[in-house]
N, C-alpha and C positions, 0 to 999 in steps of 0.2 A: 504494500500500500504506500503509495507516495502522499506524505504531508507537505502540508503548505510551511514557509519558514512563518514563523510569528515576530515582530519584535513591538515590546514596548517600551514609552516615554515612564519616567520617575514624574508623578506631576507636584511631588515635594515630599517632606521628610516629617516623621510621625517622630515626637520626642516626649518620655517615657521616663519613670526611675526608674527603670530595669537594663543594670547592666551587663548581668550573669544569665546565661539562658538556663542555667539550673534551679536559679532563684525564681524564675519570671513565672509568674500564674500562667496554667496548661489552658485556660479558657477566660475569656472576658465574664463571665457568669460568676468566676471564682476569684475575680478581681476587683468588683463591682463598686468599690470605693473607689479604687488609685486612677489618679486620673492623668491624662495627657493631655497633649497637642499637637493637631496638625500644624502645622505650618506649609502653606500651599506656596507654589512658585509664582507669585505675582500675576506672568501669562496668564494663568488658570483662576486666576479671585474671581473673575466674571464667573463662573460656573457653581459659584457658592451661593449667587443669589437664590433664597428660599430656604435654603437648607434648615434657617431656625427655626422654621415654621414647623419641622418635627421635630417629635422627642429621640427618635436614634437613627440609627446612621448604620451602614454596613461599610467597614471600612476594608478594600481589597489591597494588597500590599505585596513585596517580595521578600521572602524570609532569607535573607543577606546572611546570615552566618547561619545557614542551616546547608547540608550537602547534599544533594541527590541521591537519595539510598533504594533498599531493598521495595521489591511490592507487597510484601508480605512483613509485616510488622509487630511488634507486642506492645498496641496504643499504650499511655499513660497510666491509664487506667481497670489496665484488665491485665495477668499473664499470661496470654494465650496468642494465637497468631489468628492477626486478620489482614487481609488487603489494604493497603494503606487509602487505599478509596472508600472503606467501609469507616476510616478513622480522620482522626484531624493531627496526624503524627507529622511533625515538622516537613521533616528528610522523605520528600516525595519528588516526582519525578520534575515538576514545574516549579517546585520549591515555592510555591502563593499560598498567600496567608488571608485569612476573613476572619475579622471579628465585629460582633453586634453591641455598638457602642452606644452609650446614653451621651448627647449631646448637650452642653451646660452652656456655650456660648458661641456665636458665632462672629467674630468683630475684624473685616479688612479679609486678611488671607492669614485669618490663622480659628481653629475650629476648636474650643475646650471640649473636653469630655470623659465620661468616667467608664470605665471599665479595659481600663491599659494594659491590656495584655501578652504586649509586643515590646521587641527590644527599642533600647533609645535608638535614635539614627534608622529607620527602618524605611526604605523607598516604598511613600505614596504612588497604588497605582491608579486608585477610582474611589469616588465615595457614592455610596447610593443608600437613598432616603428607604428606611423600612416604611412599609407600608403595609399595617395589619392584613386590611382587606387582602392582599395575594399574597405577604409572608406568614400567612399562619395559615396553614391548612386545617380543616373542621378534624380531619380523622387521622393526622401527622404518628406516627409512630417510629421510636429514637431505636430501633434496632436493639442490638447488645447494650448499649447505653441503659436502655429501661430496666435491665434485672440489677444494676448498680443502689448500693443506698443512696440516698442522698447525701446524709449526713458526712458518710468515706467519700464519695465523691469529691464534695466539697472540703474535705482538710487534705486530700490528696492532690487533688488542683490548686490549691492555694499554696501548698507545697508546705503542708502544717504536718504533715504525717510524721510518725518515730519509727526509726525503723530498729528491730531488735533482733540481733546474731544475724545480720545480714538477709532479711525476710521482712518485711511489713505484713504481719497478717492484720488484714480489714476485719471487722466483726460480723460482715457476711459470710464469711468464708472464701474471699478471693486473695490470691497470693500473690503479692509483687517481690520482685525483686528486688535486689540495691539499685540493677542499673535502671530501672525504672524512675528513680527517686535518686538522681546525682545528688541532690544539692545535700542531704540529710547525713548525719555522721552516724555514723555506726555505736551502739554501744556495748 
């Protein structure tokens, strides 16, 4: 099969307190405080007109220190292998990143917002306005995602987890490993 080449434009830089991609929240959902900013490339400010008019934002981006890895993966959140298409594992083959951002401010060419989930320095490639009506589907179902608790979910995303003799057991019964959880020290 012959592909088309793709190329795209940076249309500015997403800046973040997240220096360490081991420290950085695995989802905007599990970061939902920390907030950021875009900062758009002036060119592009025309294209923010409206944007405060909503509450979020999907922010499309390139994961710049992430590397093109395997298609089969052990997401964040689970020890077991999936398609890196059934997951949102950095190290995929286009290396783009999405996350669903609460928008605080929109002022010139730069965009506040909360749920910073991405490293500082991160090339802008698009913003687009959520829109309940066609982002939410009536009958939406999260795959593998839905047998997760919530409660592990979220201190394992936020990267609050302990990991103990080199294992995190969740108190569902799902086992991570250490390398699942770089950022966490061993006890």
């Amino acid at each position: 099969m012959s592909l088309p080449d793709v190329t795209l434009q940076a249309l500015g830089i997403i800046r973040t307190p997240h220096q360490d991609p081991s420290q950085t929240p695995i989802q905007p959902c599990f970061a939902d405080a920390v907030r950021g900013e875009v900062r758009v490339d002036p060119a592009f400010q025309d294209g923010l007109d409206g944007l405060s008019d909503f509450t979020h934002a999907f922010l499309l981006y390139h994961l710049h220190q992430a590397e093109a890895g395997a298609l089969r993966v052990k997401p964040f959140l689970l020890d077991a292998l999936k398609g890196v298409f059934a997951c949102r594992y950095p190290h995929r083959p286009n290396r783009l990143g999405m996350s669903l951002v609460r928008i605080l401010s929109v002022e010139g060419n730069r965009v506040a917002f909360e749920g910073a989930d991405m490293l500082d320095g991160t090339p802008l490639l698009d913003i687009k306005p959520y829109y309940p009506k066609a982002d939410c589907p009536a009958a939406a179902w999260g795959g593998w995602t839905e047998y997760l608790a919530t409660a592990d979910a979220q201190r394992i995303g936020s990267r609050q987890a302990v990991a103990h003799h080199g294992v995190c057991l969740i108190p569902s019964g799902t086992y991570i490993q250490p390398d699942r959880l770089p950022s966490l020290p061993l006890d």
